[in-house]
C-alpha positions as a Markdown table, in Angstrom:
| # | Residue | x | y | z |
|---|---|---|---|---|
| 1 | Unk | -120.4 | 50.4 | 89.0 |
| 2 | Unk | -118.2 | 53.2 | 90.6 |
| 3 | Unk | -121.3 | 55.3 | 91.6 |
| 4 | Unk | -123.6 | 52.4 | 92.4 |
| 5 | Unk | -125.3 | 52.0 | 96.3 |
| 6 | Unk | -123.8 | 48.7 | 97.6 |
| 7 | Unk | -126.2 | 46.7 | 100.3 |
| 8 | Unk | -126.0 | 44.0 | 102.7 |
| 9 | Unk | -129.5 | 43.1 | 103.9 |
| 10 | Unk | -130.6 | 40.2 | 106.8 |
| 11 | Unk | -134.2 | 39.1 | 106.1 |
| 12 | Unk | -136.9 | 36.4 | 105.4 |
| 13 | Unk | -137.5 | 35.0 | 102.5 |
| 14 | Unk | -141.0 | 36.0 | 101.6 |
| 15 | Unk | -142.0 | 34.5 | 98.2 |
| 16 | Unk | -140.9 | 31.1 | 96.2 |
| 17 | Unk | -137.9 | 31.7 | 94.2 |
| 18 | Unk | -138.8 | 32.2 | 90.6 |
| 19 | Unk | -136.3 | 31.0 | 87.6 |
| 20 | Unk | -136.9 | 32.1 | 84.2 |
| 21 | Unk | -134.9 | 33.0 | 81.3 |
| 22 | Unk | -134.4 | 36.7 | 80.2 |
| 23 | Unk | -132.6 | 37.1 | 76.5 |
| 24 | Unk | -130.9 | 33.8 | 77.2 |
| 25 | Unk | -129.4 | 34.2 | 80.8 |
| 26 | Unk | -130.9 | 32.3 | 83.7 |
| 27 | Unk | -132.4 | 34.7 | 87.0 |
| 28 | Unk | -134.2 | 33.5 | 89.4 |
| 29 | Unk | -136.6 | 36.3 | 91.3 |
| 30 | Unk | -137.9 | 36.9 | 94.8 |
| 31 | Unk | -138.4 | 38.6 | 97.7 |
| 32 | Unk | -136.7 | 39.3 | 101.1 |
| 33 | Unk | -138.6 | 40.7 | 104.2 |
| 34 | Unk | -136.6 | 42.8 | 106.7 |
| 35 | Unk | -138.1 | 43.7 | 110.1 |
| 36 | Unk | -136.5 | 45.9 | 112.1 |
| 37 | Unk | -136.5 | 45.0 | 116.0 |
| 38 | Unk | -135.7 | 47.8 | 118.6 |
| 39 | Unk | -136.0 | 47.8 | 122.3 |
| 40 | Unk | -138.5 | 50.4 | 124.3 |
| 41 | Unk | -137.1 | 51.2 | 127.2 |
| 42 | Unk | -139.9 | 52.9 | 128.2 |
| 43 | Unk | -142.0 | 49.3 | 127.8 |
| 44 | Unk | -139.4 | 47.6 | 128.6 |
| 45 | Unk | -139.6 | 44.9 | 125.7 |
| 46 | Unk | -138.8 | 44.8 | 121.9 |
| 47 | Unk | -140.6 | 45.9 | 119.4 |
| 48 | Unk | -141.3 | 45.3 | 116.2 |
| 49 | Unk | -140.7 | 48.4 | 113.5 |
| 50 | Unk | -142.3 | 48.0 | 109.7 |
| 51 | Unk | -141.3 | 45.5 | 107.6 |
| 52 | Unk | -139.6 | 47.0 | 104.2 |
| 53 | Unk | -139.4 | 44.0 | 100.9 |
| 54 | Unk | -137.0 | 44.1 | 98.5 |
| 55 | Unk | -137.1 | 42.4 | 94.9 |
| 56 | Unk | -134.1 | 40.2 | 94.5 |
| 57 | Unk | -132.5 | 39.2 | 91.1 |
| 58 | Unk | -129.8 | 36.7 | 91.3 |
| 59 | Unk | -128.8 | 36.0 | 87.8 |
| 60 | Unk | -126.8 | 33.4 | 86.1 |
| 61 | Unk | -125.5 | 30.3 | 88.0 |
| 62 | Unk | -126.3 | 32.3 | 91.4 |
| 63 | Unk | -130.1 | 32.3 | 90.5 |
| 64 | Unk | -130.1 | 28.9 | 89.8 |
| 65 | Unk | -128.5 | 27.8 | 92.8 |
| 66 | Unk | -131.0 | 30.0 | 94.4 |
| 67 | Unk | -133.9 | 28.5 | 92.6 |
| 68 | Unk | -132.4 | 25.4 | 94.4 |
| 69 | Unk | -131.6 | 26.3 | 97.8 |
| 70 | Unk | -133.9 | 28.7 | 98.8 |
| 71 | Unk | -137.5 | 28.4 | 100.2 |
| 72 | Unk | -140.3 | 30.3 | 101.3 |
| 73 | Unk | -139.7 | 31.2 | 105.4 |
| 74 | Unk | -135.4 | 30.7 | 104.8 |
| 75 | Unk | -133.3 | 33.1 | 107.1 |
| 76 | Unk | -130.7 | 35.2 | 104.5 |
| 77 | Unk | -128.2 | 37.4 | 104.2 |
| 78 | Unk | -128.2 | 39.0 | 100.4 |
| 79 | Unk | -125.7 | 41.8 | 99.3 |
| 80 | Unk | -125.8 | 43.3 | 96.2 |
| 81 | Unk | -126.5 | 46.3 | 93.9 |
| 82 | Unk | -129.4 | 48.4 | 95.1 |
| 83 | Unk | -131.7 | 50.3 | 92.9 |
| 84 | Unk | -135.2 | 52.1 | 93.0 |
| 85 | Unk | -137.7 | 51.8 | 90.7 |
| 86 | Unk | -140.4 | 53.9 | 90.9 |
| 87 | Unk | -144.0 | 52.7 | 88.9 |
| 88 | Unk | -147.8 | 54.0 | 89.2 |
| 89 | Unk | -149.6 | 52.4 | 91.6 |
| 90 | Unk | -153.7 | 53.4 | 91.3 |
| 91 | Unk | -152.3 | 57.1 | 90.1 |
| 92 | Unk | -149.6 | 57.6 | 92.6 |
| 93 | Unk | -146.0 | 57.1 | 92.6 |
| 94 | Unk | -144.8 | 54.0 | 94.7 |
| 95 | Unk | -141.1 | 52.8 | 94.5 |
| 96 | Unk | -139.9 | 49.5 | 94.7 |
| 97 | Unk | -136.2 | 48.6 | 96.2 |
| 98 | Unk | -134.9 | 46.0 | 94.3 |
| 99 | Unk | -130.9 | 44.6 | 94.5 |
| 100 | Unk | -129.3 | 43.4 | 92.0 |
| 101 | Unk | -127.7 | 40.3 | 94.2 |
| 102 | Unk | -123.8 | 39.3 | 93.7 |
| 103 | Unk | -124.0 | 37.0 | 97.5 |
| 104 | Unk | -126.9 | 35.2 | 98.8 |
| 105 | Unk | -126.5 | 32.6 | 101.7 |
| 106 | Unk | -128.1 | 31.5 | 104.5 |
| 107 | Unk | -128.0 | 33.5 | 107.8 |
| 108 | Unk | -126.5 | 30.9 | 110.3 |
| 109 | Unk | -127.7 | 32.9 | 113.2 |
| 110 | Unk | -131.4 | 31.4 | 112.6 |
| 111 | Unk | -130.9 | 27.8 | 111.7 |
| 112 | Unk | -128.5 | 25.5 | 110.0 |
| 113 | Unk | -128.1 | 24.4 | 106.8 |
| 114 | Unk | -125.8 | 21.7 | 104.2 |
| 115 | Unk | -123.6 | 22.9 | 101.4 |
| 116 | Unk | -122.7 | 20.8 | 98.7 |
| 117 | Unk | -119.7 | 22.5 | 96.6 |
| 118 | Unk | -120.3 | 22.7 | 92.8 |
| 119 | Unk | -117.9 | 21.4 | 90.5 |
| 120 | Unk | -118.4 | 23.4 | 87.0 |
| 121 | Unk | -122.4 | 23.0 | 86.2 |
| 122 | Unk | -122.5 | 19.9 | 88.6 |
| 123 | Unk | -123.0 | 19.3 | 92.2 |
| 124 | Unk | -120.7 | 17.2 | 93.6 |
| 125 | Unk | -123.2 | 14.4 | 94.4 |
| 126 | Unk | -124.7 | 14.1 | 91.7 |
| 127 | Unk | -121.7 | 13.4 | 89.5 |
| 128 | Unk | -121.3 | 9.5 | 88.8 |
| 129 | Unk | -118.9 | 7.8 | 90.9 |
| 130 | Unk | -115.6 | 7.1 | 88.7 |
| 131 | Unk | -115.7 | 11.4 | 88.1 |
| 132 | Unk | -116.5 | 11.7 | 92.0 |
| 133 | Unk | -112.8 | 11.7 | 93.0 |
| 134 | Unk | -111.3 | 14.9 | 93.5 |
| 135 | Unk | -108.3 | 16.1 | 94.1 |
| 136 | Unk | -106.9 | 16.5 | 98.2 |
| 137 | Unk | -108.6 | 19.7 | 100.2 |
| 138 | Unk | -105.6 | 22.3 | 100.0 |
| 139 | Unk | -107.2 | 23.6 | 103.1 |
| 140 | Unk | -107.8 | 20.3 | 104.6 |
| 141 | Unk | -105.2 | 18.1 | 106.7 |
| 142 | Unk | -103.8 | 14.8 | 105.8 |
| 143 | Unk | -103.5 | 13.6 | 108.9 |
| 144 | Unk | -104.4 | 15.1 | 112.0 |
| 145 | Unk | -102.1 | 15.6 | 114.4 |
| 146 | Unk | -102.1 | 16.1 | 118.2 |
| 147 | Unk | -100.7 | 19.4 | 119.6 |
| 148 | Unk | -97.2 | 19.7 | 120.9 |
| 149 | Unk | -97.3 | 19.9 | 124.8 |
| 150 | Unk | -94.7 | 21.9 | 126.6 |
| 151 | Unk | -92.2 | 19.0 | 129.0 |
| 152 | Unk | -93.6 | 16.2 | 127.2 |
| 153 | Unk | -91.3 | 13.6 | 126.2 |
């Protein structure tokens, strides 16, 4: 873990999140497409670099939440563990960047999206009504409250 190549990556999502079940742990697989844009001054206009994929594992409650959230086409952000494989392709060597992911979310700077908080295993809305209360936000407030203004009385 000490020695290991730490990345943050902002891409596509370019295949349909895959769950399956690997010696009894849950990981969902897929991929991410990142395409670099720079600006040519000497056109004048952005351009378009090559597009570099990256294999995603999410693994554990991560994956499935994954397997839930995320779709073909979604804007995210995944940071995670990244390693190289390498593997024969037709007799040469081709490697494959694949992170090991410990955040996934979706990149608010393309869209929007809803959260729904899980509580152990269970979303919230989907637990049956009498187990639905929770207890008060500890970030939220109880009331709100208008600001002080200076010389009112």
């Amino acid at each position: 873990m000490i020695n290991d190549t730490i990345v943050t990556i902002q891409g596509w999502v370019g295949s349909e999140p895959q769950l399956r079940e690997v010696a009894g742990t849950s990981v969902t697989n897929f991929r991410v497409g990142c395409t670099p844009r720079r600006f040519n001054r000497t056109r004048q206009e952005w351009v378009d670099g090559a597009t570099q994929w990256y294999g995603v594992s999410a693994w554990r409650v991560l994956g499935e939440h994954c397997k839930r959230s995320l779709n073909v086409g979604d804007a995210v952000i995944v940071h995670g563990r990244l390693n190289a494989r390498t593997y024969d392709r037709n007799g040469v060597e081709a490697t494959a960047l694949e992170i090991d992911a410990v955040v996934v979310g979706h990149d608010l700077t393309r869209g929007v999206t809803a959260f729904s908080k899980t509580v152990g295993q269970v979303r919230r809305d989907e637990r049956p009504q009498e187990q639905a209360a929770t207890p008060a936000d500890p970030w939220g407030a109880d009331e709100v409250q208008e600001p002080a203004v200076a010389g009112a009385a």
